[in-house]
N, CA, C and O atoms as a GROMACS GRO file, in nm:
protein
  328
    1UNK      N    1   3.336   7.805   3.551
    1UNK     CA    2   3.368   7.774   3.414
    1UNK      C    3   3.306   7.881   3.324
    1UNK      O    4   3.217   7.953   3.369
    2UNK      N    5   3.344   7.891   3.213
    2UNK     CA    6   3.329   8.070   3.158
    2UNK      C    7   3.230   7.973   3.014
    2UNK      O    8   3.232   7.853   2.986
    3UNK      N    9   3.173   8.056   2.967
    3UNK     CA   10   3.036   8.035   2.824
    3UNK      C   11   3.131   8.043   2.733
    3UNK      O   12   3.076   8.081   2.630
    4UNK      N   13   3.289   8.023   2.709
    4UNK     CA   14   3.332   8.061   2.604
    4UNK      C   15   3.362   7.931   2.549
    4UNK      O   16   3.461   7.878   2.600
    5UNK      N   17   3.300   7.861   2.456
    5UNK     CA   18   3.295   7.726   2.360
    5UNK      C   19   3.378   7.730   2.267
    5UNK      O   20   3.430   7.625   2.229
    6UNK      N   21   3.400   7.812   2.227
    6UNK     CA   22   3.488   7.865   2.087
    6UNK      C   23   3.660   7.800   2.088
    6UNK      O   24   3.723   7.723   2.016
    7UNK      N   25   3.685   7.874   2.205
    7UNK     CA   26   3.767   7.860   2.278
    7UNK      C   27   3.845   7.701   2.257
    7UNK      O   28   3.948   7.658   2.205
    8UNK      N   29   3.705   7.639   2.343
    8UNK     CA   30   3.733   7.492   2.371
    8UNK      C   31   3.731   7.425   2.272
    8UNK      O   32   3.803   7.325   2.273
    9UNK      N   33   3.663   7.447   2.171
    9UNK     CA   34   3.617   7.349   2.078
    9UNK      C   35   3.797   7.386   1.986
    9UNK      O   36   3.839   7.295   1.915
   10UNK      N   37   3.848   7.466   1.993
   10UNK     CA   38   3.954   7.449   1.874
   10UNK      C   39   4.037   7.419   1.933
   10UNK      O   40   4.118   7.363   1.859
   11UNK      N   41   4.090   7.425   2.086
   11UNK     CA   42   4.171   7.322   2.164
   11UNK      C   43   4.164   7.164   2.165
   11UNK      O   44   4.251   7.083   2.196
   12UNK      N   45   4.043   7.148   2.125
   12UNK     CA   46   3.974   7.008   2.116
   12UNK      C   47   4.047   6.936   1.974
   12UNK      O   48   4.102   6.826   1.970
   13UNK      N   49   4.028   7.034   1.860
   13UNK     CA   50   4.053   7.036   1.710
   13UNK      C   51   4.195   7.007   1.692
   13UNK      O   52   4.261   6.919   1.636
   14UNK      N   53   4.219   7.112   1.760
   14UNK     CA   54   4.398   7.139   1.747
   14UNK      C   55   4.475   7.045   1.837
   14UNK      O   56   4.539   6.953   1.786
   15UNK      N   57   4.473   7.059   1.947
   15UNK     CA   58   4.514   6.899   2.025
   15UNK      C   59   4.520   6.811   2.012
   15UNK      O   60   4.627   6.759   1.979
   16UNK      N   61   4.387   6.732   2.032
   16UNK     CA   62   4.405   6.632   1.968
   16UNK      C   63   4.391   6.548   1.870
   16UNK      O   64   4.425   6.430   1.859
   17UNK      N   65   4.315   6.646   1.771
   17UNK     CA   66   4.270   6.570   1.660
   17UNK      C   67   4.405   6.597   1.591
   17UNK      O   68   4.430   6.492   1.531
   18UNK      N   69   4.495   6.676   1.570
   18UNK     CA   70   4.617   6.676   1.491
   18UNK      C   71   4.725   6.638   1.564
   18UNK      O   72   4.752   6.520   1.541
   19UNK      N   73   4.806   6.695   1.649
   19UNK     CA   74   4.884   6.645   1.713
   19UNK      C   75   4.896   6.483   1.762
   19UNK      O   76   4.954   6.400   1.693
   20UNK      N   77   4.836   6.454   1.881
   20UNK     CA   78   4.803   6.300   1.937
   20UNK      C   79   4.776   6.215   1.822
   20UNK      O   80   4.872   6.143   1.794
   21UNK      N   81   4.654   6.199   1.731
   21UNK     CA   82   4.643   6.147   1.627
   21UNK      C   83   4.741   6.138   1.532
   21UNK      O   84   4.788   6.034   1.485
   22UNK      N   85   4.776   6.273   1.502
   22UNK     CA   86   4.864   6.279   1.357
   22UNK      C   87   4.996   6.153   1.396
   22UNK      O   88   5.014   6.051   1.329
   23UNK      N   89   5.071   6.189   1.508
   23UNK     CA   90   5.189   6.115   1.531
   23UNK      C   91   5.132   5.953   1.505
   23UNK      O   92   5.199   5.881   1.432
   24UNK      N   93   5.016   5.902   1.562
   24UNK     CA   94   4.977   5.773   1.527
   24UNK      C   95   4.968   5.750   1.435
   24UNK      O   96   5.010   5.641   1.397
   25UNK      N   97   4.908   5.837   1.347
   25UNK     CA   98   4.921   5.798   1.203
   25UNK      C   99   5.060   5.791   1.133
   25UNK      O  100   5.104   5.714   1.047
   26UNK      N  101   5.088   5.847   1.166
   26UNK     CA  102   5.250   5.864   1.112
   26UNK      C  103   5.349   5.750   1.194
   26UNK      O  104   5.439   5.699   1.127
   27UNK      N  105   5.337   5.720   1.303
   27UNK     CA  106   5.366   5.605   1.304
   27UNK      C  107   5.305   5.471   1.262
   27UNK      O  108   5.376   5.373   1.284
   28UNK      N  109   5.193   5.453   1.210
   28UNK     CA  110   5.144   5.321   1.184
   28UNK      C  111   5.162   5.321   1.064
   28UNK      O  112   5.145   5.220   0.994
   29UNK      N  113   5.204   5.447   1.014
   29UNK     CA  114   5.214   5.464   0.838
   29UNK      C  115   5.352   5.390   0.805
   29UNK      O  116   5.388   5.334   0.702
   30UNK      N  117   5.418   5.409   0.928
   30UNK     CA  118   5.583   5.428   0.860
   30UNK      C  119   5.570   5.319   0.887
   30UNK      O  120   5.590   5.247   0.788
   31UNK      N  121   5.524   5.224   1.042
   31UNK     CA  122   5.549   5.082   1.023
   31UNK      C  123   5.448   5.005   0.931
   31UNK      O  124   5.451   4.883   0.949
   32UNK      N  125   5.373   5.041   0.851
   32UNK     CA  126   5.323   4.980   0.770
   32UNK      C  127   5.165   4.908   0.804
   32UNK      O  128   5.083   4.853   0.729
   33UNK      N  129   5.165   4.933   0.936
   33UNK     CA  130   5.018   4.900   0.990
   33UNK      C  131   4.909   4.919   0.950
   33UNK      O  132   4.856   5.012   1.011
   34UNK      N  133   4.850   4.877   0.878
   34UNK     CA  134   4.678   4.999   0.782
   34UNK      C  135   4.597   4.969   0.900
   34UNK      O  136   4.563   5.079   0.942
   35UNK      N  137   4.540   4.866   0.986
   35UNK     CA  138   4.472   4.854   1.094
   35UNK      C  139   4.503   4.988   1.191
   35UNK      O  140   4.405   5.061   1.207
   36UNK      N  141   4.572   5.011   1.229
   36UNK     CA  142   4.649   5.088   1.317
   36UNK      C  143   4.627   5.255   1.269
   36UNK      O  144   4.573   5.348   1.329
   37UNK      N  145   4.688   5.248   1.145
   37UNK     CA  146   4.691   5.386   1.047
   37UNK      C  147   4.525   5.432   1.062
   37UNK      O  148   4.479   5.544   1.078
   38UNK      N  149   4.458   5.304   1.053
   38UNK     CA  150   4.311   5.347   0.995
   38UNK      C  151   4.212   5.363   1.093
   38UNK      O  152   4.104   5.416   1.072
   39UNK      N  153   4.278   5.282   1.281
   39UNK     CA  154   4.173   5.358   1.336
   39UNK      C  155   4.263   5.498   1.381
   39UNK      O  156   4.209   5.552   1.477
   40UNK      N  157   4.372   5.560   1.340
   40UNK     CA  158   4.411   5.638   1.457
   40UNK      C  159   4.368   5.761   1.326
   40UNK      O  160   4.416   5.874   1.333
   41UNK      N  161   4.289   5.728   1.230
   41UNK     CA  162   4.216   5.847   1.134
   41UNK      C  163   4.102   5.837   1.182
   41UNK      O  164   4.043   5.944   1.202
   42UNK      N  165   4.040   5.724   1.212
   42UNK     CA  166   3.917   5.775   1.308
   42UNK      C  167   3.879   5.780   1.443
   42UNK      O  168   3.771   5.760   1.499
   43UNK      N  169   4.023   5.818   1.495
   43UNK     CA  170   4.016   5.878   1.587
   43UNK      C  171   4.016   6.039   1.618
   43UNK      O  172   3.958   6.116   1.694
   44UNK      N  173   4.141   6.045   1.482
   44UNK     CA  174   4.114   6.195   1.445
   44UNK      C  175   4.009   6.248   1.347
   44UNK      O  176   4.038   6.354   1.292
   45UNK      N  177   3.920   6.204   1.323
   45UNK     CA  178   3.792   6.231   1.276
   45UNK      C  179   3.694   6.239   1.394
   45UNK      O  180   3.618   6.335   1.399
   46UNK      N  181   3.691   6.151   1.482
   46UNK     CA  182   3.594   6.192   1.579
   46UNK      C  183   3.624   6.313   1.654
   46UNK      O  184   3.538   6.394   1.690
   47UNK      N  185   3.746   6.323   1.677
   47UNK     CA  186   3.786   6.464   1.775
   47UNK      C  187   3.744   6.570   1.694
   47UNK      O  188   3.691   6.667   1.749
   48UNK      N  189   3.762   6.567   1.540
   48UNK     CA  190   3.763   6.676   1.460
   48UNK      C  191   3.615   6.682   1.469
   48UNK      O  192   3.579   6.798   1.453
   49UNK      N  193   3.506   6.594   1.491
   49UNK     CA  194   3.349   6.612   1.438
   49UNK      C  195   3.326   6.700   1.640
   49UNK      O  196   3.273   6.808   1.665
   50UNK      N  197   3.388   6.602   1.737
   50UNK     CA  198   3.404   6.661   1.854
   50UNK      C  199   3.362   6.789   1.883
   50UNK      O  200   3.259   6.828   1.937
   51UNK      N  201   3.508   6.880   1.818
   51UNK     CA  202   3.517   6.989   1.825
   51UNK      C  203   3.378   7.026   1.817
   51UNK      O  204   3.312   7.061   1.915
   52UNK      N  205   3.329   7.018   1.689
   52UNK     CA  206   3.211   7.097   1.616
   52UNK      C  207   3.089   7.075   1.723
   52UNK      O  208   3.003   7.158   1.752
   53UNK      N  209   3.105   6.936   1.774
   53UNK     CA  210   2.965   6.901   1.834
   53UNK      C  211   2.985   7.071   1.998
   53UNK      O  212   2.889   7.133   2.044
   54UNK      N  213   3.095   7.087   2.026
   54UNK     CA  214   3.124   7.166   2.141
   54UNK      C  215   3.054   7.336   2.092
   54UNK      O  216   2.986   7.410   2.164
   55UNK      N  217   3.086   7.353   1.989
   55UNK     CA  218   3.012   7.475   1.903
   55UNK      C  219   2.908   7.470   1.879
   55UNK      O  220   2.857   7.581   1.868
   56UNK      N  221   2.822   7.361   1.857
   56UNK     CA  222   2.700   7.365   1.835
   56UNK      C  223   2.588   7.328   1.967
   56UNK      O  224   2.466   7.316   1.967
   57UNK      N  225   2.712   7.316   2.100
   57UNK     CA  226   2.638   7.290   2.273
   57UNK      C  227   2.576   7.143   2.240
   57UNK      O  228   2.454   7.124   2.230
   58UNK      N  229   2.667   7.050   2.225
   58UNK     CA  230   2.616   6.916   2.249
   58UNK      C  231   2.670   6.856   2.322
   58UNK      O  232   2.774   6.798   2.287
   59UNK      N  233   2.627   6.848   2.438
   59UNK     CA  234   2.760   6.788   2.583
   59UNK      C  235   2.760   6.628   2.565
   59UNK      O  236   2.876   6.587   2.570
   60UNK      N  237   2.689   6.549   2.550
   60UNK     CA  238   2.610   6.467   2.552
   60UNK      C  239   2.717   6.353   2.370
   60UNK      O  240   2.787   6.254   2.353
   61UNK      N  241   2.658   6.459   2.295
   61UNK     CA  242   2.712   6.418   2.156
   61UNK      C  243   2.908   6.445   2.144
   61UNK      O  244   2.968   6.404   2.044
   62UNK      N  245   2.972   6.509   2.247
   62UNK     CA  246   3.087   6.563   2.254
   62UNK      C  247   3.111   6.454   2.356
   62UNK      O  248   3.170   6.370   2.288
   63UNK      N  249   3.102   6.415   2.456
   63UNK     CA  250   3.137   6.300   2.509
   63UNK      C  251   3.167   6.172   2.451
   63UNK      O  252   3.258   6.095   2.482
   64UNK      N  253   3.066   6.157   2.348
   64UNK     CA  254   3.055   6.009   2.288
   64UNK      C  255   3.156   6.027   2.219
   64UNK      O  256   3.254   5.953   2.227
   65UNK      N  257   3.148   6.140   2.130
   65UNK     CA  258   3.283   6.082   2.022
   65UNK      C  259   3.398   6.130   2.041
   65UNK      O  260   3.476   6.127   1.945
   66UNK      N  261   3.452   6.204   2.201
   66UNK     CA  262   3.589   6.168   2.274
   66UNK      C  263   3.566   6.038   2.344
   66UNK      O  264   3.674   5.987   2.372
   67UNK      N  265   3.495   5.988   2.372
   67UNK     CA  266   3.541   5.904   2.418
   67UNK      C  267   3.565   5.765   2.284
   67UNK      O  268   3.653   5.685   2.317
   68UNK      N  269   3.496   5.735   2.146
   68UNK     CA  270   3.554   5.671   2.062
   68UNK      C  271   3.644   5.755   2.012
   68UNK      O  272   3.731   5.695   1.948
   69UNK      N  273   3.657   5.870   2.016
   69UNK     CA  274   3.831   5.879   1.966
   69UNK      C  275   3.910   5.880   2.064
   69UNK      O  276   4.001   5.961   2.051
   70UNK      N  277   3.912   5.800   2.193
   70UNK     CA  278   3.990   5.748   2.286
   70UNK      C  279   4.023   5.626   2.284
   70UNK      O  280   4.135   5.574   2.284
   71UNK      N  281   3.912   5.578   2.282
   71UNK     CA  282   3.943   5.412   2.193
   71UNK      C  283   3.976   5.367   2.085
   71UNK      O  284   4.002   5.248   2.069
   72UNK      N  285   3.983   5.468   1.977
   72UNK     CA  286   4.023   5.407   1.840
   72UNK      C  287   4.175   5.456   1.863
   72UNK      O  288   4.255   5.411   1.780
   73UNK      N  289   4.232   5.550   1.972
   73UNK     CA  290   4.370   5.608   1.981
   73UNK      C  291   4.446   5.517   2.040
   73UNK      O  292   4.560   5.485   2.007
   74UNK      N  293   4.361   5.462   2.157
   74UNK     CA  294   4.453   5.313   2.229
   74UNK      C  295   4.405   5.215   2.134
   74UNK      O  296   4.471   5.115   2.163
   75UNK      N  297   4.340   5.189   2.052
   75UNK     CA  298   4.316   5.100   1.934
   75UNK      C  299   4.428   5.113   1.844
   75UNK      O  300   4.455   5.017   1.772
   76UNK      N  301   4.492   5.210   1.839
   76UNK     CA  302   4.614   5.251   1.728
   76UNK      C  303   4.717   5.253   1.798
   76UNK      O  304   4.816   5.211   1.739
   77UNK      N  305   4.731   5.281   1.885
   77UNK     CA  306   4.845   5.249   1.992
   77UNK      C  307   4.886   5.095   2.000
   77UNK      O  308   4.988   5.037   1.964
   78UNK      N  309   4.770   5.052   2.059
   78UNK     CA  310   4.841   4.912   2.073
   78UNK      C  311   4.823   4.784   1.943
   78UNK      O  312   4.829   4.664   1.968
   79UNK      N  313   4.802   4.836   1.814
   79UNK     CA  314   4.839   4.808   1.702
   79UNK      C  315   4.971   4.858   1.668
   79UNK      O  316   5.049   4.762   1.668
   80UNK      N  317   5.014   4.937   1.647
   80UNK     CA  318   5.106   5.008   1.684
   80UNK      C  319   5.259   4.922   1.775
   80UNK      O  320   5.359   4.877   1.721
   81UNK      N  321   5.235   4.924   1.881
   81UNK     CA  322   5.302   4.851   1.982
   81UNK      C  323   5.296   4.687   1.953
   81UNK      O  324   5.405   4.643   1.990
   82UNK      N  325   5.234   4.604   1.914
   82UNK     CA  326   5.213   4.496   1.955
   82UNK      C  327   5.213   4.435   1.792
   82UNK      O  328   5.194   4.315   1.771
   0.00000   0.00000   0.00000
């Protein structure tokens, strides 16, 4: 695995904090869901703080908040769905 963080951390940013997220939001927006809308923004808020924690070498602090912006994404999903 190569020292290049930079790298990762805006794959992290760009992936999934806009893409994956954005569409949730945009779907919970259009169906009218604010539960739904509102965790799949903090989901893309945690990926987005994510990123940063990967630039600043926090393996530890970069885990935690992919993994709650994994849960607030199936949190918006199945608000969303259901």
């Amino acid at each position: 695995m190569d020292d290049n963080f930079d790298k990762a951390a805006i794959a992290v940013i760009i992936v999934f904090g806009a893409l994956v997220t954005g569409g949730l939001m945009a779907a919970n927006l259009v169906n009218g869901d604010r539960n739904g809308f509102l965790m799949a923004v903090g989901a893309a808020t945690a990926a987005w703080v994510a990123g940063h924690a990967i630039l600043f070498d926090l393996p530890r602090i970069y885990a935690a908040l992919v993994a709650l912006a994994v849960i607030l994404a199936l949190g918006a999903t199945a608000a969303y769905a259901f």
